[in-house]
Structure formats: C-alpha cells, structure tokens
Residue frames as qw, qx, qy, qz and C-alpha x, y, z in Angstrom:
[[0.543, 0.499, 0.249, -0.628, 34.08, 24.62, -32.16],
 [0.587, 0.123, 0.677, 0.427, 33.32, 22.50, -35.16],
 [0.088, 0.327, -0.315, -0.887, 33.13, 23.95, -38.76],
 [0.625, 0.302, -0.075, -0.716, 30.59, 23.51, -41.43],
 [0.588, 0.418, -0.617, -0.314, 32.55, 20.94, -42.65],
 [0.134, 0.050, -0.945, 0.296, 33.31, 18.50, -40.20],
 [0.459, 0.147, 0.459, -0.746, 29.65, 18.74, -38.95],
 [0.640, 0.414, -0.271, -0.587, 28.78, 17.79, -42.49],
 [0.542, 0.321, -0.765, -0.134, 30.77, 14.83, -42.77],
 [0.123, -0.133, 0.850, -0.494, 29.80, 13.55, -39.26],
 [0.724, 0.271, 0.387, -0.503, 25.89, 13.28, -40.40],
 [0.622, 0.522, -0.439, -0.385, 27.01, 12.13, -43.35],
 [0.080, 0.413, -0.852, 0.313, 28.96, 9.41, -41.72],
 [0.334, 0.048, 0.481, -0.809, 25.86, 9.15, -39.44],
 [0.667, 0.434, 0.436, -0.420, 23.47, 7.95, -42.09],
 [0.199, 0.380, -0.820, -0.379, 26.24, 6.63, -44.74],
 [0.918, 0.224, -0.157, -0.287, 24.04, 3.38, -46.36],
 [0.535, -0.368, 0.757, 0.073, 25.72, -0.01, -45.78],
 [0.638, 0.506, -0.445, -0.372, 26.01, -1.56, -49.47],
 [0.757, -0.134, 0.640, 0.006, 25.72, -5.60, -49.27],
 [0.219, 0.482, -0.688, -0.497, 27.62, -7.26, -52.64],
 [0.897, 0.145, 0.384, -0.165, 26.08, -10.44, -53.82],
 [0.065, 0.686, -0.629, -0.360, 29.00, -11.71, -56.15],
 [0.959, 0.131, 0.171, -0.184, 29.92, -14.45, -58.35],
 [0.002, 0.766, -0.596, -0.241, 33.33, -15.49, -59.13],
 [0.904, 0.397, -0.032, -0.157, 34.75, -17.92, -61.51],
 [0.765, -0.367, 0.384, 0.365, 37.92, -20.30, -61.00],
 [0.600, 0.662, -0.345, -0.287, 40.30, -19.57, -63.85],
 [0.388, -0.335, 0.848, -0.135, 41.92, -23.02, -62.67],
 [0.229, 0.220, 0.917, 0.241, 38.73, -25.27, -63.62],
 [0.254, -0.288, -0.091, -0.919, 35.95, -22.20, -64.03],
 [0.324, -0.523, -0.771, 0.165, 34.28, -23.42, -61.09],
 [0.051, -0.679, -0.089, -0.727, 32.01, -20.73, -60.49],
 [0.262, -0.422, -0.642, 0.585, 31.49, -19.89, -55.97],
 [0.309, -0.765, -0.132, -0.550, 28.44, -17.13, -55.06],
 [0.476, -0.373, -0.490, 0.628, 28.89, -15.52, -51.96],
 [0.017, 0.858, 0.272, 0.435, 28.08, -12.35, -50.29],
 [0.490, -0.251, -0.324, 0.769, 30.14, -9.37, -48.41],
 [0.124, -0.936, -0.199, 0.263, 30.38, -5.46, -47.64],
 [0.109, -0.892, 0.264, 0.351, 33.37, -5.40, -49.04],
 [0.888, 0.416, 0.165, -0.108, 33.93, -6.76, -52.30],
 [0.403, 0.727, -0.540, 0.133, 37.69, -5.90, -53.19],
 [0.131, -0.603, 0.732, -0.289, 38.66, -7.33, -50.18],
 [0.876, 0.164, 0.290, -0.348, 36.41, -10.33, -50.36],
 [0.865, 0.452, -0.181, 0.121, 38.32, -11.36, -53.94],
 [0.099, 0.718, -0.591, 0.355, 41.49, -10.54, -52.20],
 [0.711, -0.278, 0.549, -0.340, 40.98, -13.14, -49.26],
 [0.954, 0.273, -0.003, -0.121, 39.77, -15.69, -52.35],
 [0.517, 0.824, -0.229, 0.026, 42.84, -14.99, -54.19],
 [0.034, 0.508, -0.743, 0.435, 45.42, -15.74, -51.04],
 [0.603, -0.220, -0.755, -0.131, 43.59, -18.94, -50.52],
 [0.076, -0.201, 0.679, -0.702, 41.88, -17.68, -46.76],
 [0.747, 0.045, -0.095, -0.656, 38.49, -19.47, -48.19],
 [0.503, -0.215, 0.835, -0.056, 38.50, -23.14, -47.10],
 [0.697, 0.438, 0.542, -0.169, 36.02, -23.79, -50.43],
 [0.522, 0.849, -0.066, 0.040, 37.71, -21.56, -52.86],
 [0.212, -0.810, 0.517, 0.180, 41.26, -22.18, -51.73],
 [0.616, 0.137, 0.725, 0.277, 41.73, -25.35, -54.26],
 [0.552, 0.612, 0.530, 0.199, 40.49, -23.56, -57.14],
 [0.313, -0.817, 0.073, 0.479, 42.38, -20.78, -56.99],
 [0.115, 0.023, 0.091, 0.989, 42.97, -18.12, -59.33],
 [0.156, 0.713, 0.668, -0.142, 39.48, -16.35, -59.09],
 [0.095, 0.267, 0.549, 0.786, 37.80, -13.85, -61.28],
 [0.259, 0.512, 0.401, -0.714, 34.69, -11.31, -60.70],
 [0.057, 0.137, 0.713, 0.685, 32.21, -12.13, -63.44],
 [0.263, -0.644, -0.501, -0.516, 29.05, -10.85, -61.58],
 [0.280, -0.280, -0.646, 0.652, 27.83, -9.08, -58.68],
 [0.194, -0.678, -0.365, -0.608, 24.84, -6.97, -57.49],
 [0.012, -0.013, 0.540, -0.841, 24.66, -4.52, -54.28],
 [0.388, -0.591, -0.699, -0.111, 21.73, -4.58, -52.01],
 [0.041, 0.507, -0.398, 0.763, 21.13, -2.06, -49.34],
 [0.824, -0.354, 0.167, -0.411, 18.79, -4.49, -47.38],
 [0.052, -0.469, 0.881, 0.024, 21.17, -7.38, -45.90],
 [0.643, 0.109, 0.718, -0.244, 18.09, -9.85, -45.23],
 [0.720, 0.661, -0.107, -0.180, 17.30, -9.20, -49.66],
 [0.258, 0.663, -0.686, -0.153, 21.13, -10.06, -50.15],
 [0.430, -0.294, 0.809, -0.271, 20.89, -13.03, -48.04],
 [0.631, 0.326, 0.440, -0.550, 18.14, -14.19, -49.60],
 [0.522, 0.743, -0.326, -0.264, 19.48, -13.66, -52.98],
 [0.100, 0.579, -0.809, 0.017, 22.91, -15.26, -52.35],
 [0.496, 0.136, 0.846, -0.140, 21.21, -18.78, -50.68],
 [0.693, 0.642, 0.129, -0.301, 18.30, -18.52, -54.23],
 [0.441, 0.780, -0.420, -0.144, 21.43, -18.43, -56.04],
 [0.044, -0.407, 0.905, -0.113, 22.94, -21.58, -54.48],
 [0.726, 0.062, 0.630, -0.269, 20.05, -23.39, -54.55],
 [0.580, 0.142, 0.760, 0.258, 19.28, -26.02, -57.60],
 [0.517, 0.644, 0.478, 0.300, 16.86, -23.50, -59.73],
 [0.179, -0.909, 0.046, 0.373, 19.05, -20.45, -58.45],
 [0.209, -0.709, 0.429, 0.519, 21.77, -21.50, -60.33],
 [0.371, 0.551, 0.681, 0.308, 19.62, -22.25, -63.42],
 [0.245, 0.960, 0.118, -0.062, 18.65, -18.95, -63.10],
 [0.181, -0.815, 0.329, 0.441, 22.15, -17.41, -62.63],
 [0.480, -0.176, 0.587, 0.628, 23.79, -19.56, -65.57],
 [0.365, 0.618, 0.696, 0.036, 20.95, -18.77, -67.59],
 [0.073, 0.875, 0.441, 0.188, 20.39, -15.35, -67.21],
 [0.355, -0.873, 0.215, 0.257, 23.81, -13.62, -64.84],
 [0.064, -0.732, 0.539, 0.412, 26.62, -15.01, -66.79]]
C-alpha cells in the first residue's frame, strides 16, 4: 500500500513541467559568442567545455553569459533560430549581453 507520500511525488512527477533553456555562451578563447537551446543546461556547458560540439569545439573555453527558460519547446525554438538570424543577433548584442 502506498503512503501519502509516495502518491504525492508520483503526481507530482506526473505533471512535473519540462523547462526548455535558450542560452548564450561566450568563447573565452576569441569571445565568439554560440546560442543554442537544451533541457538541460549544466550539462549542455559541460558537453561544450569537453569539446563534444563539432561548432564550439575550436573555441573552447566557454562561458554562460545569458539564458532564458521556456516551458513551450516550439517558443524556445523559435527564439533560439530569431536569435541566430541577422536582426536576432542585433537584438541579442543590443539588448541580452
């Protein structure tokens, strides 16, 4: 028989929110900046960091200098491409870091 508690943590579990990162990270090499987007943002810079990014694995050390959570993936998406495009990353030098 389950208890209050385990019951609790199973709906909780059940209807836990998935938390998309939009990020921005900055080379301390040449400060080339790379946007990208995960679920799991420690490990994400970790990956950078141990060169397992074919784009970021030249510029290596990286840095977290911005990042914003979404709870809709199609909004993160959305975001993260805006932010690679030409006046995305007008806005982002402009206005994110």
């Amino acid at each position: 028989m389950e208890d209050k508690f385990s019951s609790a943590k199973a709906m909780e579990d059940k209807y836990a929110l998935l938390m998309y990162f939009v990020y921005i990270l900055q080379s301390l090499k040449d400060n080339t900046k790379y946007v990208g987007l995960t679920i799991n943002i420690k490990k994400r810079i970790k990956d950078h960091n141990n060169g397992k990014s074919k784009y970021t694995k030249g510029h290596m050390p990286w840095k977290l200098i911005w990042c914003c959570i979404f709870y809709n993936k199609t909004k993160a998406g959305k975001f993260e491409k805006y932010l690679k495009s030409g006046s995305g990353t007008s806005f982002m030098n402009k206005h994110l870091v």
